[in-house]
TIPAKE-792162 format. One record per residue: x, y, z of N, C-alpha, C in turn. Coordinates in steps of 0.001 Angstrom, whole numbers, plus 500000, padded with zeros to 6 digits. Example, Ala and Ser with C-alpha at 12.3 -4.5 7.8 and 13.67 -1.06 7.14 Angstrom:
// residues 2
513190494310507800512300495500507800513200496700507800
512850497750507080513670498940507140512900500030507870
// end
This chain:
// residues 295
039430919873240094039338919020241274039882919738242492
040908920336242165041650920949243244040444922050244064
040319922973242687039459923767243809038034923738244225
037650922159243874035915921264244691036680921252245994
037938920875246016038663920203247074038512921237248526
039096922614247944039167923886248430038358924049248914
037217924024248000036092924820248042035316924041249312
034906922912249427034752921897250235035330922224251652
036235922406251675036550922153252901036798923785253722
036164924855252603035451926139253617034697925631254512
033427925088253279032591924820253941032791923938255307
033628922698255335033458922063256410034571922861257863
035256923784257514035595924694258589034617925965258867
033450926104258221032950926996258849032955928236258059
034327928296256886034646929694256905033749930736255754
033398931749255901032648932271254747032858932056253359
032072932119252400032129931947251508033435932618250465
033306933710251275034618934590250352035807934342250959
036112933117251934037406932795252035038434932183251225
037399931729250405037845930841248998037055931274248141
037857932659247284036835933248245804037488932275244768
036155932085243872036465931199242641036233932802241696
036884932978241254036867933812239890036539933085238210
035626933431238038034576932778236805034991933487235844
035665932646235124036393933597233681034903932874232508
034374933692231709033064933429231159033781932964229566
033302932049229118033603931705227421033291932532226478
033475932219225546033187932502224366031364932918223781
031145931770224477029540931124223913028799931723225444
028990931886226342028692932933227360028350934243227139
029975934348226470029478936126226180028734936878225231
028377935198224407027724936298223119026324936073223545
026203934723224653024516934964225169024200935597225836
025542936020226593024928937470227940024711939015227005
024995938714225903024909940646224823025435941304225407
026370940827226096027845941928226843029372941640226642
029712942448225654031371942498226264032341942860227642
032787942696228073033246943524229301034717943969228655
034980944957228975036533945093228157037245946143229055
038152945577229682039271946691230337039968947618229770
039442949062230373040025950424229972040969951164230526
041867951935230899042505952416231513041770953841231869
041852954226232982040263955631233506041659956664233177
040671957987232737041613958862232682043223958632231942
042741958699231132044232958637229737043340959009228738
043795960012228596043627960656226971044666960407226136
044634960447224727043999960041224162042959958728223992
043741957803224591042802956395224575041512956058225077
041826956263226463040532956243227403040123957382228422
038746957725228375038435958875229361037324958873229257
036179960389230186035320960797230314035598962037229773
034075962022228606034067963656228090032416963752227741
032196964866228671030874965616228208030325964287229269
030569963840230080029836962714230985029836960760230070
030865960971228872030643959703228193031625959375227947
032417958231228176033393957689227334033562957639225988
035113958706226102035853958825224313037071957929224905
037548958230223367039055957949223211039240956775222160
040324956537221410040451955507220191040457954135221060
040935953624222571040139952484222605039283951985223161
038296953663223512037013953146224183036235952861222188
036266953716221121035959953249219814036433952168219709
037726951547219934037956949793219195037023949413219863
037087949518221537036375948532222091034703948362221967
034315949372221097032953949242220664032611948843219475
033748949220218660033853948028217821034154946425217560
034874946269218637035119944791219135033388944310219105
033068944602220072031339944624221018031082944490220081
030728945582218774029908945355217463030249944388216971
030929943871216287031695942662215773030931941450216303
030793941345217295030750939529218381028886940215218252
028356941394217905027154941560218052026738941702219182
027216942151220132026966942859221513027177943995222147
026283944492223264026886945568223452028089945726224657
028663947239224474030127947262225304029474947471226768
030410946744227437030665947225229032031966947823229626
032317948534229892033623949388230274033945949311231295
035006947880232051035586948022232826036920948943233545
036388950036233700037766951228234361038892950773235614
040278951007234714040929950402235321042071951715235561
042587951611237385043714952540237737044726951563237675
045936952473236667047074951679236244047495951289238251
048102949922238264048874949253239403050299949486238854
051039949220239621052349949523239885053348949130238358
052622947551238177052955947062237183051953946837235986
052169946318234558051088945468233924050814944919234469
051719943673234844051371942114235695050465942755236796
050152943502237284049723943630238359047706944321237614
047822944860237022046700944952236018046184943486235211
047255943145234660046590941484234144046239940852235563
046552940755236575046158939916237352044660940775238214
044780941880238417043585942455238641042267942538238060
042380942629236569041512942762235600041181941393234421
041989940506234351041947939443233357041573938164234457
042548937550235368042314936160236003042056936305237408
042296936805237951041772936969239701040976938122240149
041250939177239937040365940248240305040782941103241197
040579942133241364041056943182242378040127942672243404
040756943526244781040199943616246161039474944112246447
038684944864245451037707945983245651036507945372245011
037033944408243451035995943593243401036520942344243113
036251941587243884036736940156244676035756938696243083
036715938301242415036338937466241845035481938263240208
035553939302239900035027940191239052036121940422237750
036600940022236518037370940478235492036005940618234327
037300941505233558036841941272232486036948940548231438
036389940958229748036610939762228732038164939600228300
038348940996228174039413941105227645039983942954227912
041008942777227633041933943969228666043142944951227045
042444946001227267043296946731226100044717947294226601
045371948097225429046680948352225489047439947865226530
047477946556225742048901945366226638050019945506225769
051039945170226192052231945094224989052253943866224561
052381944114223274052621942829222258054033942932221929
054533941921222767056530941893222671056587939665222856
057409939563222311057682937973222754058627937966223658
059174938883224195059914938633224997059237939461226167
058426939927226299057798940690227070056437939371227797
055854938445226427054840937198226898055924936581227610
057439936145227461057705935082227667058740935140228571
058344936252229622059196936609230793059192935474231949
060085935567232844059717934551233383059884934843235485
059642934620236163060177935063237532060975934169238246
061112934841239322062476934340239939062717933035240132
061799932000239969061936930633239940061644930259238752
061970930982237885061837930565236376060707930123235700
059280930272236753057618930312235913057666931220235055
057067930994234170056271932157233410055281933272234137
055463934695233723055326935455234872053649935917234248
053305935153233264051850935477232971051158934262232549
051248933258232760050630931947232439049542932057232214
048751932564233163047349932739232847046579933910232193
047825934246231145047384935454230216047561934782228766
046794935161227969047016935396226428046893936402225709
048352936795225152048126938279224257048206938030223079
047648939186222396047116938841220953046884940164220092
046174940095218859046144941120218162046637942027218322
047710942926218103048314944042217899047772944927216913
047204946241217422046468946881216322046838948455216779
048120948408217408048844949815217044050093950060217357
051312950581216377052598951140217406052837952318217755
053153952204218738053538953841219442054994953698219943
054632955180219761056760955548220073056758957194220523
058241957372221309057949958817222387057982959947221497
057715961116221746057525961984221416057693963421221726
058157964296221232058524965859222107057855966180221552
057419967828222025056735968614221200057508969960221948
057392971754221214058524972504221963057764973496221351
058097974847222163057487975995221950058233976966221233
058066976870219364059151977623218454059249978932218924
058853980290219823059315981034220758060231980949221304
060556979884221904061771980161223322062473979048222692
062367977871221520063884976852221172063817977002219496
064872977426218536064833977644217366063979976074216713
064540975245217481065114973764216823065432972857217736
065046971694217709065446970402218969066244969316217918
067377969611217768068251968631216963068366967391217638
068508967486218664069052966623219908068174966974220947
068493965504222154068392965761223252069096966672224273
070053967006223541071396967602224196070802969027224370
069757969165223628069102971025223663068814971543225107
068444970050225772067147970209226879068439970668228352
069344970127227917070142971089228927070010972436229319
069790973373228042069620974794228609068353975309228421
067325974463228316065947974622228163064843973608229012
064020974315229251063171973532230670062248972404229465
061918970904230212060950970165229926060225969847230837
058843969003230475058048968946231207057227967767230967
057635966738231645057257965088231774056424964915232324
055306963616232209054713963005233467055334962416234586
055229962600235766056023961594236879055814960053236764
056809959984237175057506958012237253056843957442236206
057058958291234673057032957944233532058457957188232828
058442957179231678059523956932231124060441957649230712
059907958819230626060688960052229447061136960583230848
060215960939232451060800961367233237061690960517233838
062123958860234050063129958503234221064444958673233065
064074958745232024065123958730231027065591960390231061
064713961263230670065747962452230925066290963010232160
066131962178233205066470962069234296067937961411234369
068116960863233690069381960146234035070625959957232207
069903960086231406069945960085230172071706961217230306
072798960996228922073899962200229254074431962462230728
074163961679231581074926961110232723074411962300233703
072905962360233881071961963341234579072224965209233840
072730965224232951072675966760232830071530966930232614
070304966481232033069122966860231764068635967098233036
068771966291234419067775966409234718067611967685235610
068523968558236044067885969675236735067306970738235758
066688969954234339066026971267233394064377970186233277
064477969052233977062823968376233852062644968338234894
061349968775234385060171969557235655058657968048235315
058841967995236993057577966842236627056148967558236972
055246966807236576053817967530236352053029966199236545
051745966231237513050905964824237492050673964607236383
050550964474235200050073964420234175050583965105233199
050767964441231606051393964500230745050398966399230139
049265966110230433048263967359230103048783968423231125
048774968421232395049158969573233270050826969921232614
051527969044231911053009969501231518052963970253230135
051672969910229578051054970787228346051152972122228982
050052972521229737049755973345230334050513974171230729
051958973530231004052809974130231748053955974850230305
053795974503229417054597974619228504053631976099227818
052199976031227604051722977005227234051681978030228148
052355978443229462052062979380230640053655979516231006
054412978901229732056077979284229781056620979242230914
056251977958231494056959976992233086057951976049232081
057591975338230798059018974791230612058426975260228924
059931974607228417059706974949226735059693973527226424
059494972478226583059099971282225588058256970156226611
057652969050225790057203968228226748057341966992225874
057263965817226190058136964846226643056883963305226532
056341962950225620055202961693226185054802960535224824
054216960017224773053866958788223474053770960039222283
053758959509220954053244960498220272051911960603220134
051049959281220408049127959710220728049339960945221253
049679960846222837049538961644223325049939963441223515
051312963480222835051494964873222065050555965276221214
049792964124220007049519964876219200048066964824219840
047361963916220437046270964943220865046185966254221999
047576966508222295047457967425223124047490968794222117
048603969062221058048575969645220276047036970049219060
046306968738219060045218968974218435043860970052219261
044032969674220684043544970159221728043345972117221763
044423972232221597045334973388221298045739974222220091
045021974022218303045982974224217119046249975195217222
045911976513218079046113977885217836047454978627218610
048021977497219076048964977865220577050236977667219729
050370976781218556052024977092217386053071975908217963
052675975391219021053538974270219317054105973535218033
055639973199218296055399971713216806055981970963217425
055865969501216725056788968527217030058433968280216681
058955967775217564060339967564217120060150966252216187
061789966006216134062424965000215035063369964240215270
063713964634216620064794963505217545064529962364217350
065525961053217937065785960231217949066038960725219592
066139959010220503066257959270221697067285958128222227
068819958547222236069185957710222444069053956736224219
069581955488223896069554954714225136068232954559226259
067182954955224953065853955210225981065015953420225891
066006952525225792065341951438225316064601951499223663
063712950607224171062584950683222710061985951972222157
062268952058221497061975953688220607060287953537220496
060102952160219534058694951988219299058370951081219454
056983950230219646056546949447220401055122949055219688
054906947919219885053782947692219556052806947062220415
051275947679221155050634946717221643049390946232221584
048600945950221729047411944883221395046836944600222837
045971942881222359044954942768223865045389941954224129
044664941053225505044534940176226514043441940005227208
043357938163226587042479937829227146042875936372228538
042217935929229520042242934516230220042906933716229110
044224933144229794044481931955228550043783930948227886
042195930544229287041486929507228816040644930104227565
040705931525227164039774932025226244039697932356225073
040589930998224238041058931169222692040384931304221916
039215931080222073037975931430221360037688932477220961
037569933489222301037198934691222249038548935387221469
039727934925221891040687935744221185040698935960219695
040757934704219331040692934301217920039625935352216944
038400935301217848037373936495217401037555937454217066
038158938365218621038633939593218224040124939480217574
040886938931217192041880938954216553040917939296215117
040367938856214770039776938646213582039221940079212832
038433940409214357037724942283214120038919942483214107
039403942641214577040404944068215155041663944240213661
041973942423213128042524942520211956041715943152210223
040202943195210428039642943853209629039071945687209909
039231945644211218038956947401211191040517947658210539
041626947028210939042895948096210317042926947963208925
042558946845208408042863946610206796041494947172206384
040802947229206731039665948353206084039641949431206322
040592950048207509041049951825207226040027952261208954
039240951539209293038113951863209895038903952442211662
039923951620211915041186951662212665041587953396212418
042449953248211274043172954635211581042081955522211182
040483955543210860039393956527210923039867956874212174
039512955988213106039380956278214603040514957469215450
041726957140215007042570957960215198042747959400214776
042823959365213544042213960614212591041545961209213452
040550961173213777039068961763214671039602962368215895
040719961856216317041017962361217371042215963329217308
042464963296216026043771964257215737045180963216215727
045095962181215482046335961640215996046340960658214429
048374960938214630049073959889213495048819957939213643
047936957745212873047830956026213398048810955662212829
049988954201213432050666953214213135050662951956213427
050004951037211793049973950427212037050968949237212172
050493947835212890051113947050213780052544946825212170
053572946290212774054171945846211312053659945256210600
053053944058211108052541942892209774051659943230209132
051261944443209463049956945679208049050820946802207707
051958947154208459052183948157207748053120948297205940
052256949030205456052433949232204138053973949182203402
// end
């Protein structure tokens, strides 16, 4: 009612149509008659999401075509540049829409975190800071990761190594705020930031630093990238870095339990049928699954 109300009274001021966008979140029974999924990707992130050879790879441009297969439709790949925040991605891509496209989401939106205390945050007047989100299926955990060049460090027992040895983070990441401040800043005049977790690869094979610093997807497909270069992984533990490991999953419009319920459903039979960590495998990378599958 409210927004006939709205909507109404553009019209009777005159004002264009896009002064008041209605954003059309589509059902269940919509999407399986339009033979389109729409599914939010993150552009440029390897391992997960990217362009290669002119086509989208990565393990969740595969879920998300497996999702699509599942509901019996085909995928649409909404590319998304990370915003400042999630919240700021759920609200761009799931219920309102970015500014660029005004009233436009998708079905559903990959690698969200699946935390209950993370759904059930709340803001400064004590709303719920995602109301109009629903998260769901969890179908991987990830946790950080080093990797170090056995040349120039015997052994990474500790974090405590990286004091007299250079690393090499993504910027206004996590690993670059944490070894940034981590041991009361001694790390940080030995981390070296790099746009990208791949250019800090790069930088480690051209002996600019000796270790690097990112999810373990993402070490180990950088290392897979690479098998001939001798890199290995460490075995640290990381203290005070928060959550070690993590688990996350999707999001869909809260009005869209339907659709969730669905893909909850795929996404819970690709992992218990193995078809999940195929996907990973393929890309060189250790799959973990969510707890409530793991073995």
């Amino acid at each position: 009612m409210a927004r006939a109300w709205l909507f109404c009274l553009c019209l009777l001021l005159g004002l264009p149509a896009q002064a008041y966008n209605i954003t059309h979140i589509r059902d269940y029974d919509e999407i399986v008659a339009s033979g389109e999924l729409r599914v939010a990707l993150y552009q440029d992130f390897p391992p997960y999401s990217f362009m290669q050879g002119g086509e989208p790879a990565g393990v969740d441009v595969a879920l998300a075509q497996g999702l699509a297969d599942g509901l019996g439709v085909r995928l649409s790949i909404q590319w998304m540049q990370a915003d400042e925040t999630i919240d700021g991605d759920l609200r761009n891509h799931l219920w309102k829409g970015h500014y660029l496209r005004p009233g436009e989401v998708a079905d559903v939106m990959l690698r969200v975190p699946y935390d209950q205390e993370f759904s059930n945050r709340r803001d400064e007047l004590g709303l719920p800071k995602n109301e109009l989100v629903h998260m769901f299926g969890p179908y991987q955990r990830e946790r950080w990761q080093a990797a170090f060049d056995p040349s120039k460090i015997d052994a990474v027992p500790s974090i405590a190594i990286f004091q007299y040895y250079p690393v090499g983070v993504e910027e206004d990441s996590v690993p670059s705020f944490y070894l940034g401040s981590v041991m009361n800043g001694r790390l940080a005049g030995m981390t070296h930031h790099y746009r990208t977790l791949g250019a800090a690869f790069a930088g480690m094979l051209q002996g600019e630093v000796n270790a690097v610093m990112g999810t373990q997807a993402e070490i180990d497909w950088l290392l897979a990238q690479h098998p001939t270069a001798g890199m290995q992984l460490t075995e640290n533990a990381y203290p005070n870095i928060g959550k070690q490991v993590w688990e996350l999953g999707m999001a869909v419009h809260d009005s869209n339990r339907q659709l969730a319920y669905a893909l909850g459903d795929e996404v819970e039979s690709m992992i218990l049928d193995g078809r999940l960590a195929g996907i990973y495998a393929a890309q060189g990378l250790r799959y973990m699954a969510p707890d409530r599958y793991a073995q």
